[in-house]
DSSP file (Angstrom, degrees, kcal/mol; ACC not computed):
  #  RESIDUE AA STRUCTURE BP1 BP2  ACC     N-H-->O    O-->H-N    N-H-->O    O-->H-N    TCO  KAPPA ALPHA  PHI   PSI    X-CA   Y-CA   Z-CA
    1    1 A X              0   0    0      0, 0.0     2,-0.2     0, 0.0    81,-0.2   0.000 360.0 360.0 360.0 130.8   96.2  117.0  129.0
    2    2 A X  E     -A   81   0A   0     79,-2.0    79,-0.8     2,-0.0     2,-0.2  -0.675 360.0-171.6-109.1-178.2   94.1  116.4  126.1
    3    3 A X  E     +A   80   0A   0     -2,-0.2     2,-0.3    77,-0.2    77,-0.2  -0.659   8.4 178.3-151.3  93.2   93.2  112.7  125.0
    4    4 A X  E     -A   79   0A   0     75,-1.1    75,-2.3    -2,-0.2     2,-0.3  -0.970   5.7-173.1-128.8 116.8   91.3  112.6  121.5
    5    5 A X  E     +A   78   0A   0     -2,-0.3     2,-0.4    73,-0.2    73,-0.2  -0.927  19.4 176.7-114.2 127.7   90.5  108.9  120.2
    6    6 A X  E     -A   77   0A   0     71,-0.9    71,-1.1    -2,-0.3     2,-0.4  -0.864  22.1-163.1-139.8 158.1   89.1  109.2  116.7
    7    7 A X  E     +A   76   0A   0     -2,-0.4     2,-0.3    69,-0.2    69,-0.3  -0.896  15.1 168.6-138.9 108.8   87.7  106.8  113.5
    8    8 A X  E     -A   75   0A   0     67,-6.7    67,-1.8    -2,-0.4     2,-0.3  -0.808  12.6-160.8-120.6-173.3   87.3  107.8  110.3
    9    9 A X  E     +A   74   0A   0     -2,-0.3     2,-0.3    65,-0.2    65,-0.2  -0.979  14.1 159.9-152.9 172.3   86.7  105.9  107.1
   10   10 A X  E     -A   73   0A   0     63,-2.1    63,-1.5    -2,-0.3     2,-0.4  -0.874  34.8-100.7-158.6-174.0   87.0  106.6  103.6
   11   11 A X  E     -A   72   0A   0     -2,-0.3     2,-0.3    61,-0.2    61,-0.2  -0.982  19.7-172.5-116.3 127.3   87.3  105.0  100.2
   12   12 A X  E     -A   71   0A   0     59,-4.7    59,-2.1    -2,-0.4     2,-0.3  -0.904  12.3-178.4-115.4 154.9   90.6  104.4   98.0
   13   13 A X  E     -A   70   0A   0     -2,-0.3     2,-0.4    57,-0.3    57,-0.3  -0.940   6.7-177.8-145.4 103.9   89.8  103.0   94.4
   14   14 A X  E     -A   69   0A   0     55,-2.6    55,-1.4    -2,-0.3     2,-0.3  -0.957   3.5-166.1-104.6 123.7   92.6  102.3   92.2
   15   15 A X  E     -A   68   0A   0     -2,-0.4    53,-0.2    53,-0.2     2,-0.2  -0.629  14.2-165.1 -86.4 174.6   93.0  101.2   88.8
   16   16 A X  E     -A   67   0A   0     51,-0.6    51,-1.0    -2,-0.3     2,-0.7  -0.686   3.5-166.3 177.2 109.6   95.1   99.8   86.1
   17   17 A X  E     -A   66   0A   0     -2,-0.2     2,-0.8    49,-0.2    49,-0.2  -0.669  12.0-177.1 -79.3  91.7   94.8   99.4   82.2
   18   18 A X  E     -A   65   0A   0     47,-0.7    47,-1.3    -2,-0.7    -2,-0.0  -0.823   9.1-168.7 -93.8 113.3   97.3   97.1   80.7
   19   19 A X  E     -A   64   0A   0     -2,-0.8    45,-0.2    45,-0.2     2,-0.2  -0.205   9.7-163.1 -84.3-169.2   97.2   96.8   76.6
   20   20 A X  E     -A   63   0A   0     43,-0.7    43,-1.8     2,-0.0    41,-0.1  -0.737   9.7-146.1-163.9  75.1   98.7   94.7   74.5
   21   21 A X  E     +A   62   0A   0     41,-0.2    16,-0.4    -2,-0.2     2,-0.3  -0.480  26.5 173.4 -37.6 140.0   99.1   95.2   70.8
   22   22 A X        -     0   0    0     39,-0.5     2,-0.4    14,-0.2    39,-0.2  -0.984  26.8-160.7-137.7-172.7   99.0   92.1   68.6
   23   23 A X  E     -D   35   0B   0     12,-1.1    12,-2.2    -2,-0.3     2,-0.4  -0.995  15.3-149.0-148.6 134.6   98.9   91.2   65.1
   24   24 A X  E     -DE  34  59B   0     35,-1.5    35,-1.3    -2,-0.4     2,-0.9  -0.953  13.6-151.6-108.3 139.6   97.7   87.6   64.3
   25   25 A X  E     -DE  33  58B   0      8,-2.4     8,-1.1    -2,-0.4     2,-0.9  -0.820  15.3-171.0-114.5 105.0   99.7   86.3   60.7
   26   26 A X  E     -DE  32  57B   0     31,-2.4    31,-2.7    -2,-0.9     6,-0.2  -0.875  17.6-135.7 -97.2 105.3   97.2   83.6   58.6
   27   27 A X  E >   - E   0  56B   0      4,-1.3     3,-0.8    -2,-0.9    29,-0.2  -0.273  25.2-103.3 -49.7 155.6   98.9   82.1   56.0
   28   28 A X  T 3  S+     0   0    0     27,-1.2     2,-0.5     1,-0.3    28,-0.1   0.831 122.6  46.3 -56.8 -31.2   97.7   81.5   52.5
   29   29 A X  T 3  S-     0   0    0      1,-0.0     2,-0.6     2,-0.0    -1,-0.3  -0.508 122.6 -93.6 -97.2  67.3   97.1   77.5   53.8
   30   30 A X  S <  S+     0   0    0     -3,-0.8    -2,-0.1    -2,-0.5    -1,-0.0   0.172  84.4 126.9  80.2 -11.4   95.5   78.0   57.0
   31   31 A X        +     0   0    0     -2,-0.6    -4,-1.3    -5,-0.1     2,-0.3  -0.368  33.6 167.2 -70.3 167.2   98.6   78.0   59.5
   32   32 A X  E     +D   26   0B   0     -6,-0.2     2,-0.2    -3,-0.1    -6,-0.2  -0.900  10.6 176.9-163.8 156.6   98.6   81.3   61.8
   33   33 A X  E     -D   25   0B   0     -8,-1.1    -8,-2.4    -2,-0.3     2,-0.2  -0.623  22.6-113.6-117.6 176.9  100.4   82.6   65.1
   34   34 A X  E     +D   24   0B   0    -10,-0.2     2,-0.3    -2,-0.2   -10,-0.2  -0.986  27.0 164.7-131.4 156.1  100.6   85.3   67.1
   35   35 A X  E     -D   23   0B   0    -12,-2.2   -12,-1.1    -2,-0.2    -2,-0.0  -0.983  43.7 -97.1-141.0 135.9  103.3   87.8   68.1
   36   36 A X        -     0   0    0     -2,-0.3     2,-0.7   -14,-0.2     3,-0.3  -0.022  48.0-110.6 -28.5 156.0  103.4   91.5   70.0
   37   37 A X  S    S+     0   0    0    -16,-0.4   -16,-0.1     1,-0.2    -1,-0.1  -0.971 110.9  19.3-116.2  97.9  103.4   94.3   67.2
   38   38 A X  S    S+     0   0    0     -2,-0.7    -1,-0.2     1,-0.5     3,-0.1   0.079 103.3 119.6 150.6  16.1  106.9   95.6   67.7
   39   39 A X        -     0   0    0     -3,-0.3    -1,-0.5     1,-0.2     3,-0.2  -0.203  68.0 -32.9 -96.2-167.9  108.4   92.5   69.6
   40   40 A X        -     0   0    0      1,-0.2    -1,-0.2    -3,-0.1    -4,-0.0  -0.089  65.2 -88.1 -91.0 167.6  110.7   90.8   68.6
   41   41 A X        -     0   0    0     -3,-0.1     2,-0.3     1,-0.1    -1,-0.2   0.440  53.6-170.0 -22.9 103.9  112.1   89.7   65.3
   42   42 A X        -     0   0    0     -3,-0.2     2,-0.4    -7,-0.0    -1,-0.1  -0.824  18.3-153.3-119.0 164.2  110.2   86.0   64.1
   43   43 A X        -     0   0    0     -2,-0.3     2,-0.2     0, 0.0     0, 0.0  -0.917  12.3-171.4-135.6 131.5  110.6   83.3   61.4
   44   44 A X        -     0   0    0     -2,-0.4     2,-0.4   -11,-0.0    -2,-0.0  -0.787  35.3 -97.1-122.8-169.0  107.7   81.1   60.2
   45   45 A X        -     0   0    0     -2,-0.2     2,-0.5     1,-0.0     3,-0.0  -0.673  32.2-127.9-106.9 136.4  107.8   78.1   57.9
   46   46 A X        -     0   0    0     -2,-0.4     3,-0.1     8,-0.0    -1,-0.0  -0.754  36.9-122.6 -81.6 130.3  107.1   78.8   53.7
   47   47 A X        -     0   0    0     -2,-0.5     2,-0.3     1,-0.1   -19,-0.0   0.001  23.1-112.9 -46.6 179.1  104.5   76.3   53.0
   48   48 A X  S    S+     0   0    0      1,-0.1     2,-0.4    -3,-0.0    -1,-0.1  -0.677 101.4  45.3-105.9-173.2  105.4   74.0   50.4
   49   49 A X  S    S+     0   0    0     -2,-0.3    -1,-0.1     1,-0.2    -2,-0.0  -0.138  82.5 124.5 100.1 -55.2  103.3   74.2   47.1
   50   50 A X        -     0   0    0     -2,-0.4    -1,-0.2     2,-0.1     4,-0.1   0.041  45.8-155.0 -60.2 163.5  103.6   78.1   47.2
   51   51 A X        -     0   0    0      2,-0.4    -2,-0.0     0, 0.0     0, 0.0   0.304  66.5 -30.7 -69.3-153.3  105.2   80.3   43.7
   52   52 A X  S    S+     0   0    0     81,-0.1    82,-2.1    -2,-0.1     2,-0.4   0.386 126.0  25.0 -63.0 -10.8  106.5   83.0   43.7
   53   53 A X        -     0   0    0     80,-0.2    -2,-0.4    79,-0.1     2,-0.4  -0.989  58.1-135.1-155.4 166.5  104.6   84.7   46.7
   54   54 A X        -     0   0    0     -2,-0.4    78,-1.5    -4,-0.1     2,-0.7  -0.896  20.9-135.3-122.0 156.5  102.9   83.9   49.7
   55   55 A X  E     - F   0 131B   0     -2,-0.4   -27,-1.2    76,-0.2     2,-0.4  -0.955  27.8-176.8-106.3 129.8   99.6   85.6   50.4
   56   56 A X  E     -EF  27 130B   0     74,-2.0    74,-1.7    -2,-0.7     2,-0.4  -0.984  15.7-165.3-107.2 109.4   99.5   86.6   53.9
   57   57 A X  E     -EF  26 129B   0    -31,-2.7   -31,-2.4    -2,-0.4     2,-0.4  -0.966  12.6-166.5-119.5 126.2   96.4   88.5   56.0
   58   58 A X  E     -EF  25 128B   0     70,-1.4    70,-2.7    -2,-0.4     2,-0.5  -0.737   4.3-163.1-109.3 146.8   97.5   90.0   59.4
   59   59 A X  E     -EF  24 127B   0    -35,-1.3   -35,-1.5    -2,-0.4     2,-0.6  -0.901  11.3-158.0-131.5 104.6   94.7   91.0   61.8
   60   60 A X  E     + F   0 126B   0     66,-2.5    66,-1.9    -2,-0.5     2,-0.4  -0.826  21.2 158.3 -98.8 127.8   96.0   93.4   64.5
   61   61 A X        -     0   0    0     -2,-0.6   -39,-0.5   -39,-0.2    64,-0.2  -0.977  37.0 -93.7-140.6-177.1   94.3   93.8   67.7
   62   62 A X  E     -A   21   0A   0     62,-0.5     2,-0.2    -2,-0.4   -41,-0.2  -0.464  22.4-177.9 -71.3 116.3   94.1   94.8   71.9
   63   63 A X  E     +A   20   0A   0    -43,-1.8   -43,-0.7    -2,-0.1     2,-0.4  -0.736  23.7 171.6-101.7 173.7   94.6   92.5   74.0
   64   64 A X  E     -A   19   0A   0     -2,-0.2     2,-0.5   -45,-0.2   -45,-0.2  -0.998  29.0-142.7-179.8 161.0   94.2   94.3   77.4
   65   65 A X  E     -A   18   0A   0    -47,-1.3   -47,-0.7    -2,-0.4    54,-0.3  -0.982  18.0-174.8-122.8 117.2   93.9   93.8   81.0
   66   66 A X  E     +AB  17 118A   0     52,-2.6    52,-1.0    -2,-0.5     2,-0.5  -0.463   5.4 171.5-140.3 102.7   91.7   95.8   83.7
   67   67 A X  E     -AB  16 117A   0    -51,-1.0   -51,-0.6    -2,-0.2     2,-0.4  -0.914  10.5-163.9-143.5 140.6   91.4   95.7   86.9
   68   68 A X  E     -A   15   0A   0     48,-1.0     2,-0.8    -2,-0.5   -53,-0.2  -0.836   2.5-172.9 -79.0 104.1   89.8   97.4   89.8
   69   69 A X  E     +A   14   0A   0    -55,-1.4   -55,-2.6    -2,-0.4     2,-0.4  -0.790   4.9 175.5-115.3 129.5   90.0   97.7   93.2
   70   70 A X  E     -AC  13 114A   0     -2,-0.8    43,-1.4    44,-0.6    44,-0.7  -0.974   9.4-176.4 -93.6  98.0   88.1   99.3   95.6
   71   71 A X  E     -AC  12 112A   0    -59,-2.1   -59,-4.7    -2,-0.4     2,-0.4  -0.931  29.4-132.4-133.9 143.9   88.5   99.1   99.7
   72   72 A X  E     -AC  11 111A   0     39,-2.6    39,-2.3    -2,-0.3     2,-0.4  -0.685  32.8-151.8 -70.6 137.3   86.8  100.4  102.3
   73   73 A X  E     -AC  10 110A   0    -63,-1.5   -63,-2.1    -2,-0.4     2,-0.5  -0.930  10.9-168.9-140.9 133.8   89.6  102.1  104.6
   74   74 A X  E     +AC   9 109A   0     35,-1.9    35,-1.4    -2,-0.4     2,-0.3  -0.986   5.9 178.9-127.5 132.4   89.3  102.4  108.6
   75   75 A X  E     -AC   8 108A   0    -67,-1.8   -67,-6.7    -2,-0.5     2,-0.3  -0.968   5.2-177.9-145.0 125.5   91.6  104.5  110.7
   76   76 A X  E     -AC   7 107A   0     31,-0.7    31,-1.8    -2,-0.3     2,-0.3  -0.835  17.2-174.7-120.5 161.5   91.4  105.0  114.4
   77   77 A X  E     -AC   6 106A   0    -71,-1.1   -71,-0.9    -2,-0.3     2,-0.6  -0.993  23.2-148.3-168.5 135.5   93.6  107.0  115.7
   78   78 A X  E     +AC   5 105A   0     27,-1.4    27,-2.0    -2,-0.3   -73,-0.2  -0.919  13.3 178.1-141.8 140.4   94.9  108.3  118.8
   79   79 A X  E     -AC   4 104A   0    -75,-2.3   -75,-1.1    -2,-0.6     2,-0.4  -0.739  10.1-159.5-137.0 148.7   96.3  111.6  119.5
   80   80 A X  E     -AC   3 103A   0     23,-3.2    23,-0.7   -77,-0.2     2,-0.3  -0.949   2.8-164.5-160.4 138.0   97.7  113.1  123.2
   81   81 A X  E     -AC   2 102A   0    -79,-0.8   -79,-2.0    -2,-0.4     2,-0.4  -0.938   7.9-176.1 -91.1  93.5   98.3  116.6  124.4
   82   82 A X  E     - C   0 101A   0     19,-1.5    18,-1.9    -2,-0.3    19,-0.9  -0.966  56.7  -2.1-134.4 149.2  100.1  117.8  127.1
   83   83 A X  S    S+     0   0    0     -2,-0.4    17,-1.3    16,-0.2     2,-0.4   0.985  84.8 136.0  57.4  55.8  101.0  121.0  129.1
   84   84 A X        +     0   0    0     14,-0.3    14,-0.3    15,-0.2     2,-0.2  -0.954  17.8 163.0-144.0 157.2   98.8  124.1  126.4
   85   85 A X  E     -G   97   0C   0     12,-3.4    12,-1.0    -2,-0.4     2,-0.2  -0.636  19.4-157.4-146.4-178.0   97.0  126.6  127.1
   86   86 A X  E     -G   96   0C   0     -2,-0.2     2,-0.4    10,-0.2    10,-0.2  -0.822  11.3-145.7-171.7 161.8   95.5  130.0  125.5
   87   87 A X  E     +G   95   0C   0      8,-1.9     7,-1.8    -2,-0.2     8,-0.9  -0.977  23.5 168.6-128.4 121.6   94.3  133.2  127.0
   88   88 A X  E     -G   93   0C   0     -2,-0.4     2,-0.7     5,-0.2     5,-0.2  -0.981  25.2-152.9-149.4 140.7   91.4  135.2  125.5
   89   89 A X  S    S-     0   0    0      3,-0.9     2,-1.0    -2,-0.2    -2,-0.0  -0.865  71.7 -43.8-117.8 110.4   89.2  138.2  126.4
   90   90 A X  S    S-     0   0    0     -2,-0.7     3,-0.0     1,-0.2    -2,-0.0  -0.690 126.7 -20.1  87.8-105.9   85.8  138.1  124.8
   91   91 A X  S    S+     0   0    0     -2,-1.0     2,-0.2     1,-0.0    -1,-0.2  -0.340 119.6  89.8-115.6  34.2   86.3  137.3  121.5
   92   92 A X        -     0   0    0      0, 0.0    -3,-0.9     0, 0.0    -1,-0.0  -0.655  68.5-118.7-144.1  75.3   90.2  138.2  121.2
   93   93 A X  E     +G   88   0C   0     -5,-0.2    -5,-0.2    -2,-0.2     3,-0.1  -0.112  29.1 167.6 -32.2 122.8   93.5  136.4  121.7
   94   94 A X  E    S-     0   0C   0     -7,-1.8     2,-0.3     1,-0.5    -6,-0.2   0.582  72.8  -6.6-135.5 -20.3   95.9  137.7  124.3
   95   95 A X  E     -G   87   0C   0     -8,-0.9    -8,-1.9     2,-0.0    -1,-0.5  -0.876  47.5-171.8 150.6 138.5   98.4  134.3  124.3
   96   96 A X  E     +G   86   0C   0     -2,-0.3     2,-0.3   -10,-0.2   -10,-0.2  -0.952  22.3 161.0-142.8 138.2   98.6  130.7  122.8
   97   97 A X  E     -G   85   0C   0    -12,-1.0   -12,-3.4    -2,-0.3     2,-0.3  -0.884  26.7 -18.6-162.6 160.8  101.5  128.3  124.1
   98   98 A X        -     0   0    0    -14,-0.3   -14,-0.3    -2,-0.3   -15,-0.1  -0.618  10.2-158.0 103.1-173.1  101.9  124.8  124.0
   99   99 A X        -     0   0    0    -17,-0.3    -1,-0.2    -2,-0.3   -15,-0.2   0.607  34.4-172.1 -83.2 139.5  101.6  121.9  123.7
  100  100 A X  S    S+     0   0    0    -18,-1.9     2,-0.4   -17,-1.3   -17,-0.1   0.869  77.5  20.9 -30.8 -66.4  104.7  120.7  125.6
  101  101 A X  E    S+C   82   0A   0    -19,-0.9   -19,-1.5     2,-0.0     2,-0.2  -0.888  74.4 174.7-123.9 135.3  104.5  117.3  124.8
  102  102 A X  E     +C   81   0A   0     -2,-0.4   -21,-0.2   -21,-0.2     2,-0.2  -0.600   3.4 160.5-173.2 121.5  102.4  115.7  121.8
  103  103 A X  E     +C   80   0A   0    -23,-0.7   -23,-3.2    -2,-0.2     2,-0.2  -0.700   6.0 178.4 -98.4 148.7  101.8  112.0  120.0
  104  104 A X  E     -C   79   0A   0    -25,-0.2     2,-0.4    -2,-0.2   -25,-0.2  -0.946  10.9-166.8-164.6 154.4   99.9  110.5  118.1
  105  105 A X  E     +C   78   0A   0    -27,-2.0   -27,-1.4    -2,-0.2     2,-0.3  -0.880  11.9 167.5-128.1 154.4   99.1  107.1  116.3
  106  106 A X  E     -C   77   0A   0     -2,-0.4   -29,-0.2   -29,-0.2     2,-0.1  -0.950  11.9-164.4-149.0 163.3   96.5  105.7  113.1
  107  107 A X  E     -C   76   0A   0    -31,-1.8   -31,-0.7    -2,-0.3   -33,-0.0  -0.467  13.9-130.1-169.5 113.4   96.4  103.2  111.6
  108  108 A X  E     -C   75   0A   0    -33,-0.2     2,-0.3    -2,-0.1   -33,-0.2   0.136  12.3-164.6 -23.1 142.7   94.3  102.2  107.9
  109  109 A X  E     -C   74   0A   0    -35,-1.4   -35,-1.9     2,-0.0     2,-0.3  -0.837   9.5-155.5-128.6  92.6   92.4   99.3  108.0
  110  110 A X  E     -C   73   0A   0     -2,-0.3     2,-0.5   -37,-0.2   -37,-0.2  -0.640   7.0-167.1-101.9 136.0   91.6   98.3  104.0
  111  111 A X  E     -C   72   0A   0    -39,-2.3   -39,-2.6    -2,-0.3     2,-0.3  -0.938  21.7-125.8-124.1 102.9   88.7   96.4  103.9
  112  112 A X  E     +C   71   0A   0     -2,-0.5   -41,-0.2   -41,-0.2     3,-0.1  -0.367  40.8 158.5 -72.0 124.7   88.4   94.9  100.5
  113  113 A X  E     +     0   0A   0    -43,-1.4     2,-0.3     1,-0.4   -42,-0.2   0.380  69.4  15.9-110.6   2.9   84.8   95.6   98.7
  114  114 A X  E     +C   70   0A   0    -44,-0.7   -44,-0.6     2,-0.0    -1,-0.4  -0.920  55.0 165.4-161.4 156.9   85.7   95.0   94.9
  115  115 A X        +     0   0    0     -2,-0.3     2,-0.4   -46,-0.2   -46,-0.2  -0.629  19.3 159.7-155.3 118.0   88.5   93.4   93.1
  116  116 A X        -     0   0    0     -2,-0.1   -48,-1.0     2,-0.0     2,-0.5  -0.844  25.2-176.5-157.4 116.6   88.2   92.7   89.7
  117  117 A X  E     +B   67   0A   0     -2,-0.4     2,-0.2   -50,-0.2   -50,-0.2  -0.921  28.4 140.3-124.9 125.3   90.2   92.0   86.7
  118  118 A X  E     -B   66   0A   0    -52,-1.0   -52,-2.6    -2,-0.5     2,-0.2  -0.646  55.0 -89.7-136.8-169.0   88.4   91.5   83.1
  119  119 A X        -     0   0    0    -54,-0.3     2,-0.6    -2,-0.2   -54,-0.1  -0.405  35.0-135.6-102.3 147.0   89.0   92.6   78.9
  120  120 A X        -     0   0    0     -2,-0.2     3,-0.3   -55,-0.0     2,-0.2  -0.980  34.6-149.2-115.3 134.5   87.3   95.8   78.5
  121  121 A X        +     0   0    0     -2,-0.6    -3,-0.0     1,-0.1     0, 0.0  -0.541  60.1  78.7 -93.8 170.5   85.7   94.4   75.0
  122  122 A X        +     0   0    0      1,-0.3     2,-0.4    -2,-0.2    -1,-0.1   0.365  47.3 137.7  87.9  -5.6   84.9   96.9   72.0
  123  123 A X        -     0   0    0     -3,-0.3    -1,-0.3   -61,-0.1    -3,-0.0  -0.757  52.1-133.9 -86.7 135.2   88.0   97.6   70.4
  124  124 A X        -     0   0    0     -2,-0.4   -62,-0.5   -63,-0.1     2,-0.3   0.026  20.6-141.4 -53.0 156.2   87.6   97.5   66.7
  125  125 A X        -     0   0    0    -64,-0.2     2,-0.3     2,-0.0   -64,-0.2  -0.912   9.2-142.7-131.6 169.3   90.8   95.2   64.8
  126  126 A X  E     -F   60   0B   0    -66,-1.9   -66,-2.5    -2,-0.3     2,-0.3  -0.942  18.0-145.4-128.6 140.0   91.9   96.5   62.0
  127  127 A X  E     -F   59   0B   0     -2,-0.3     2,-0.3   -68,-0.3   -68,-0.2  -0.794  14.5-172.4-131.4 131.2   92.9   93.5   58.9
  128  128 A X  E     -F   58   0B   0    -70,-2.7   -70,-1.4    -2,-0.3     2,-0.6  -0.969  10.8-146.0-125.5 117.1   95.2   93.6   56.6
  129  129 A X  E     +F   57   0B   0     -2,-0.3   -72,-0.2   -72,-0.2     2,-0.2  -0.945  24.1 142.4-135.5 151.6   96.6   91.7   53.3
  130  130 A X  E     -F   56   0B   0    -74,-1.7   -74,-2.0    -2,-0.6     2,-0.3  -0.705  27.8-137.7-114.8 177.7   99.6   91.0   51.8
  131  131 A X  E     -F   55   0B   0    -76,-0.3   -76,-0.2    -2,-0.2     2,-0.1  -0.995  12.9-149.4-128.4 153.6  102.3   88.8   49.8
  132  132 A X        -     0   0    0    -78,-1.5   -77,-0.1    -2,-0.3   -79,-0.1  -0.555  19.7-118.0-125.7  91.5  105.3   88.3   50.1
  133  133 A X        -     0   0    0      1,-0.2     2,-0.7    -2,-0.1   -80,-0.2   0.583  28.4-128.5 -55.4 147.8  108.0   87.5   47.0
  134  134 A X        -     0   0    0    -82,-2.1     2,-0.4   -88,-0.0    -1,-0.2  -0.890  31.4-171.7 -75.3  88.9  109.6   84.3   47.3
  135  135 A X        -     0   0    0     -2,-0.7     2,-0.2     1,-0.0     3,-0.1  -0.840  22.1-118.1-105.8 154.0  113.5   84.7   46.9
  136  136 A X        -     0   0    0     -2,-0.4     5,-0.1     2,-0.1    -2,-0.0  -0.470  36.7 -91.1 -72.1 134.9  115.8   82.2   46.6
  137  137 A X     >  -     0   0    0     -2,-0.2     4,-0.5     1,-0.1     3,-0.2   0.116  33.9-128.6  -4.4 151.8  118.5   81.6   49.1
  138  138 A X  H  > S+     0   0    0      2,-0.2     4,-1.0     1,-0.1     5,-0.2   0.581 105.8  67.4 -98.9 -20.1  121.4   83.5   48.0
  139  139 A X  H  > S+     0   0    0      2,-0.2     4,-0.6     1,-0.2    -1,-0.1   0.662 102.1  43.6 -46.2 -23.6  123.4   80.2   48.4
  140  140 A X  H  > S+     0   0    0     -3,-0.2     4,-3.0     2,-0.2    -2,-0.2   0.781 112.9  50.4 -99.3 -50.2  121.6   78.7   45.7
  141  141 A X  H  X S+     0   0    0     -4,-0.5     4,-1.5     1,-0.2    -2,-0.2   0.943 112.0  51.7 -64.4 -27.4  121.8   81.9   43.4
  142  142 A X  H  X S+     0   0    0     -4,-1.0     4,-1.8     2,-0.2    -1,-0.2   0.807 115.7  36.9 -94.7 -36.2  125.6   81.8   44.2
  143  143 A X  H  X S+     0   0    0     -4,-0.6     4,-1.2    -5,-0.2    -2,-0.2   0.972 117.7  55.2 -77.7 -27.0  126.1   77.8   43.1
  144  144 A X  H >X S+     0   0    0     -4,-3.0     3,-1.6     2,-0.2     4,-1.1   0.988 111.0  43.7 -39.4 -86.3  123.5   78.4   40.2
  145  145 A X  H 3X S+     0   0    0     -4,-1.5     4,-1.6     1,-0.3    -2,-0.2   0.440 116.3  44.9  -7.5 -48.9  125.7   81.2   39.1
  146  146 A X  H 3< S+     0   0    0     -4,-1.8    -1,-0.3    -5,-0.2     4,-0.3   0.846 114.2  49.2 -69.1 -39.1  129.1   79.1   39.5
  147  147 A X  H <X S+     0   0    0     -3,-1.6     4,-1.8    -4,-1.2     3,-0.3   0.869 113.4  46.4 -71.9 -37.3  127.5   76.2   37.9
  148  148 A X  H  X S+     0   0    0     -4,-1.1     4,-2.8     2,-0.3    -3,-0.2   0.873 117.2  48.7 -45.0 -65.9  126.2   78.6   34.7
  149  149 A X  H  < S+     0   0    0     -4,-1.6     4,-0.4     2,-0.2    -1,-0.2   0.620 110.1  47.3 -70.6 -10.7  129.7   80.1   34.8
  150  150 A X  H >> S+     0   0    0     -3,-0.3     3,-2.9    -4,-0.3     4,-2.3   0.980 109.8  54.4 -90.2 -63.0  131.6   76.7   34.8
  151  151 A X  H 3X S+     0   0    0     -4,-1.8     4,-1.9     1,-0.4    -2,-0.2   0.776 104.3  52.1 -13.9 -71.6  129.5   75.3   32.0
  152  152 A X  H 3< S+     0   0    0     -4,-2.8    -1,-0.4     2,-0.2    -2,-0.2   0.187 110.2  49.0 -95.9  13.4  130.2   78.1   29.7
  153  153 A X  H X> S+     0   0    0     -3,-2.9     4,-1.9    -4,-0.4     3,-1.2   0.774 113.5  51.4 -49.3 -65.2  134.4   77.8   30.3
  154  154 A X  H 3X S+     0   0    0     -4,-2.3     4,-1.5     1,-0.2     3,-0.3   0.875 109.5  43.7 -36.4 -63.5  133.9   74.4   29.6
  155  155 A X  H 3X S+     0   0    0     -4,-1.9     4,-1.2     1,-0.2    -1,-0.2   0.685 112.9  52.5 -41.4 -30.3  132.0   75.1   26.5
  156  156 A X  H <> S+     0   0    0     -3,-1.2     4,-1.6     2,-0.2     3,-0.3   0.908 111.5  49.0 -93.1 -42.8  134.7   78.1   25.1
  157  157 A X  H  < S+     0   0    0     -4,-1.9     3,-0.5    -3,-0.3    -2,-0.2   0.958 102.3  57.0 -79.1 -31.6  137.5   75.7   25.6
  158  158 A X  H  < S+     0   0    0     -4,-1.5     3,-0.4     1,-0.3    -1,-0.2   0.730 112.5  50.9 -36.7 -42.2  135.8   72.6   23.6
  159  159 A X  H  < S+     0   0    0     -4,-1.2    -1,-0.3    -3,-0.3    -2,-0.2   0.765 101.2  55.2 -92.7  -8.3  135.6   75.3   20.7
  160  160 A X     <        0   0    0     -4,-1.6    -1,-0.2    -3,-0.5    -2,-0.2   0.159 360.0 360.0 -97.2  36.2  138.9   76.4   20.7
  161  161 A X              0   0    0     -3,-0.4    -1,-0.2    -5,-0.1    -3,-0.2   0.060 360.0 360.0-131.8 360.0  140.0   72.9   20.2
């Protein structure tokens, strides 16, 4: 019967990088958000004052997550044998049998020595501007458009009487 009680230790280190795209939107009067770059669809408010376009500058950059963990890891462990043998002459194997019977247990022990979540800093963003044309409601073009056309009935029947 053999009986072997053992310890070892080690290290496990994992990490895990989460980014973030984003785009920040400043209007030509000061307002600005932010939104993911590709989420979903959003509506901001046209100042009042603007013409025909609004001047826009979008600034996209990483937002980002990182963190690391490190633990020192102990395992003991105990392991049991029973009923093997071997036979050998000199340097030569003649017979191996066993073991009968054989368990064994560990168990890890993580022992924390780092944990640490920061912004990895140093990504560039990259800035951008645009406008965008002002159009009118398409209700408005369509009551515009009715009123325009009602006028000028009125008007055609007034000369032919």
């Amino acid at each position: 019967m053999d009986v072997d009680a053992l310890l070892s230790a080690g290290f496990e280190q994992s990490f895990e990088f989460t980014p973030t795209l984003k785009v920040k939107y400043t209007l030509e009067n000061g307002y600005e958000f932010v939104t993911d770059v590709g989420g979903a669809p959003f509506d901001f408010p046209i100042p009042s004052g603007v013409g025909d376009s609004l001047d826009v500058t979008a600034t996209f950059f990483l937002e980002n997550q990182f963190i690391n963990n490190t633990d020192l890891v102990l395992t003991p462990e105990i392991a049991l044998r029973a009923l093997s043998g071997n036979a050998s002459i000199l340097v030569w194997d003649l017979f191996n049998f066993g073991p009968v019977f054989s368990a064994g247990i560990s168990y890890p022990i993580p022992i924390d020595i780092f944990d640490k979540q920061f912004a990895i800093e140093g990504f560039e963003s990259y800035e951008s501007n645009f406008s965008i044309d002002i159009v009118p409601v398409p209700s408005a073009l369509i009551l515009g458009a009715l009123g325009l056309s009602t006028s000028l009935t009125l008007m055609r029947k007034r000369r032919m009487l």
